[in-house]
N, C-alpha and C positions, 0 to 999 in steps of 0.2 A: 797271971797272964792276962793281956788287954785285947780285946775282940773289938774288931773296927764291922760296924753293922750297917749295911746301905740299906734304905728303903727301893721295894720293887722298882718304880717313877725315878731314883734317883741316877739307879743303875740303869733303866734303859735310858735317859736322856745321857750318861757317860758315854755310854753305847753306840747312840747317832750322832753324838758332837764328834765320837773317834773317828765314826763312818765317813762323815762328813770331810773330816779332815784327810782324811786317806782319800779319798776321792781328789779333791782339789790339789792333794799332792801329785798323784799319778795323773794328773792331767797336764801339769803343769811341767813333770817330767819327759812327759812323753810330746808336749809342744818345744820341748828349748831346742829343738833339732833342728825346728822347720826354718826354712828360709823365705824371703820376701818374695810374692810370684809377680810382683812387675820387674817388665823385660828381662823375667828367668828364661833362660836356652836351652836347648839340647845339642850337644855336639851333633847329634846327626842330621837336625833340618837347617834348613838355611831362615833366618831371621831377617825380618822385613821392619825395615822404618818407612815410614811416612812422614814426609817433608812438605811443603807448599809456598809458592810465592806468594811474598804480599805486598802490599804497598800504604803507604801512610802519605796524607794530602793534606792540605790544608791553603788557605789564603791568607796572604798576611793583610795588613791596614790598608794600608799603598794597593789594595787587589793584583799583586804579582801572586799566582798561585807556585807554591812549592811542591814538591814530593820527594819520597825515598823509597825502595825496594827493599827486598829483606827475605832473606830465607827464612823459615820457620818450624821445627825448630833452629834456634842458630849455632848448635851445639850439639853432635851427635860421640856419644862414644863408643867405640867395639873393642875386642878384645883382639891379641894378634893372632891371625891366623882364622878367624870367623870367620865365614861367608852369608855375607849380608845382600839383603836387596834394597836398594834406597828406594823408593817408588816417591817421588817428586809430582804433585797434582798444579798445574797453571793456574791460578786464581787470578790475579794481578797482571796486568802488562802484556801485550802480543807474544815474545818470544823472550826466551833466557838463553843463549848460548852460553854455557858453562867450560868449565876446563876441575879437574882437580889438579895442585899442583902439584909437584913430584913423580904425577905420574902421566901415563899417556890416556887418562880416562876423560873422554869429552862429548859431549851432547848438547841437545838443545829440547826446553821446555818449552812449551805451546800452550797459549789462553786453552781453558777446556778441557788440556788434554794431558796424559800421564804419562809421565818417562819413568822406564824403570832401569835403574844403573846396579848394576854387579857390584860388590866390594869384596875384597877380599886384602889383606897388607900382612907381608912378612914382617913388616918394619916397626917400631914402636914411634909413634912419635904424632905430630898435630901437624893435616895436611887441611889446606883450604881449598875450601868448591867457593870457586868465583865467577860469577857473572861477567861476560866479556863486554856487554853493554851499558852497566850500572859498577862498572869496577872503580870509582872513582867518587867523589863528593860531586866532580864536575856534570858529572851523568848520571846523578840522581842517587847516588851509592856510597860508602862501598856495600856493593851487594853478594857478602861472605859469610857462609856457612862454616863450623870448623866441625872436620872430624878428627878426634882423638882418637889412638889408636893407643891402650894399653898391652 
């Protein structure tokens, strides 16, 4: 009969390499649940984005100065059925009159000052918040925002 013999040091370092391992495992189990907390929601509050106008300038050779407006972000997504608050800050430009389209939601942004717009969509699909001012290349635009609605 064969006898396997561990030295006292040999066993306890088996010991803490096992611990070790058992740890790192049960950490690693008990993270694979977690989800990412940017723009995580709760059904029950209402979730708020933050928008801003901007504008980009510049002079060309010939000194004709250019620009363009631009909503920022230009890309918002929600889920259907969310209630969201878009909270819109004026940086850029005296005024924005807006419209979104599809629906009958319409306002106007102010140098300085915050508009805050409701959302809410039964509907799935990509609606545009467009500036009635800057709707165009001709009027420094187009100055469109898209929201996605999943």
């Amino acid at each position: 009969m064969t006898f396997l013999v561990f030295k006292k040091g040999t066993l306890l370092f088996f010991l803490a390499v096992g611990v070790v391992l058992a740890s790192i495992s049960a950490w690693f189990m008990l993270k694979a649940g977690d989800t990412t907390v940017f723009n995580q929601q709760t059904k029950k509050e209402i979730r708020e984005i933050h928008m801003v106008t901007g504008e980009f300038k510049t002079t060309l050779k010939n000194g004709k100065e250019i620009e363009s407006y631009r909503w920022d972000p230009g890309t918002v997504i929600i889920e259907k059925g969310e209630k969201v608050k878009l909270f819109i800050s004026g940086i850029n430009g005296e005024k924005h009159p807006f419209y979104i389209e599809g629906t009958d939601i319409k306002g106007t942004v102010n140098k300085g000052e915050e508009t805050i717009v409701p959302l809410q969509f039964d509907k799935e699909g990509t609606y545009r918040l467009i500036c009635e001012v800057h709707s165009d290349r001709a009027h420094d635009g187009p100055m469109i925002a898209y929201i996605v609605v999943d």
